[in-house]
C-alpha positions in Angstrom: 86.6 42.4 161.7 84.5 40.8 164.2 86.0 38.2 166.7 85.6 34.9 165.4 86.7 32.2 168.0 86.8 28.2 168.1 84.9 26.4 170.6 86.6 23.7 172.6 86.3 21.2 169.5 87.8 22.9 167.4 85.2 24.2 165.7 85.2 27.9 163.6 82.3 30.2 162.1 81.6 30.4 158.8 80.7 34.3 157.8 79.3 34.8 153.9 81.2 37.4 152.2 78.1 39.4 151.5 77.5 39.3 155.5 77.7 42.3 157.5 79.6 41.8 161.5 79.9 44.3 163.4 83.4 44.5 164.8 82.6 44.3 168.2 80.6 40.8 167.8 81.5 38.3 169.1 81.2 34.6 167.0 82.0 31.3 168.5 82.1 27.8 167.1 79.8 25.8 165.0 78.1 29.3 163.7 77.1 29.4 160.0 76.4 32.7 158.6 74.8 33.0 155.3 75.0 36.5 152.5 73.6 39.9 153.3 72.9 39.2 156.6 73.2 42.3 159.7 75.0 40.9 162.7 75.2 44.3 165.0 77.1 45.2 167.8 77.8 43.4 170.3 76.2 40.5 169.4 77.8 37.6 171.0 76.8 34.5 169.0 77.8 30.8 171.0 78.3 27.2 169.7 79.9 26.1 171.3 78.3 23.3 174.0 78.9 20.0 173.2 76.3 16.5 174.1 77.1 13.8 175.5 79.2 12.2 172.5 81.1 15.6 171.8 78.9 16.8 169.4 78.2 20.7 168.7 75.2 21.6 166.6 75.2 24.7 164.7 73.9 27.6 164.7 72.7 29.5 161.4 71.5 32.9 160.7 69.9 32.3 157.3 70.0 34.7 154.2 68.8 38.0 155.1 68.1 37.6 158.6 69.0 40.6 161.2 70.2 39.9 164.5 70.8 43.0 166.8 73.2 44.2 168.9 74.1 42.8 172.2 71.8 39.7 171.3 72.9 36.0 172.6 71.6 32.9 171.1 73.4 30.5 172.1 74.2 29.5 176.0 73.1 26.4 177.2 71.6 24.9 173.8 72.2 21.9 172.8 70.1 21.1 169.7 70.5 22.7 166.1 69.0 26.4 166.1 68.4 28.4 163.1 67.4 32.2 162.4 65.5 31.7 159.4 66.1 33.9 156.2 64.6 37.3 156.0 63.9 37.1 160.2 64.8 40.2 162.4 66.2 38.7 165.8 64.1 40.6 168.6 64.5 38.8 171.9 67.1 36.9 173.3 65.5 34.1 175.7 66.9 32.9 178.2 67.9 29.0 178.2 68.7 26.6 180.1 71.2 23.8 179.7 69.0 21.5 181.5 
C-alpha cells in the first residue's frame, strides 16, 4: 500500500479501487485518483499548499492516465491541476510558489 498522508488541513487522497500505487509512492492531501490508473514508484504526489484563505485545490490524475516513477506534481502550486484521462505523465516542471 502506498503512503497516503494528510496535508496540514486535514485533507486525505482519494485512490479508485481499480487504481494501481506503487508502494513506495508517496500521496499527500487534496489528491483525487480516478480507476485504472498507474502511479509508479516513487512518485511523490503533493496537495498540500494552501492560499491565502486556507484553501487547497486538488490534484486529479484522471481515468487512465500514467504517472511515472519518481515524478512530483505538486510543490509550490496553488491552483487546481489535473492529469487528464488516458495522459502518460513525462516531465515533472519545476514550479514556483511565487
Amino acid at each position: 500500500m502506498a503512503m497516503l498522508r494528510p496535508n496540514p488541513r486535514g485533507d486525505f487522497p482519494v485512490v479508485a479501487a481499480i487504481a494501481f500505487v506503487d508502494p513506495t509512492a508517496i500521496l499527500c492531501g487534496h489528491v483525487i485518483v480516478e480507476g485504472d490508473v498507474f502511479i509508479g514508484p516513487y512518485a511523490v504526489i503533493r496537495a498540500d499548499e494552501a492560499d491565502e484563505n486556507g484553501h487547497v485545490e486538488p490534484i486529479r490524475i484522471g481515468s487512465g492516465a500514467d504517472q511515472p516513477q519518481s515524478c512530483c506534481p505538486g510543490p509550490g502550486r496553488r491552483s487546481q491541476y489535473t492529469v487528464g484521462a488516458q495522459c502518460a505523465f513525462r516531465y515533472c516542471p519545476q514550479t514556483s510558489s511565487h
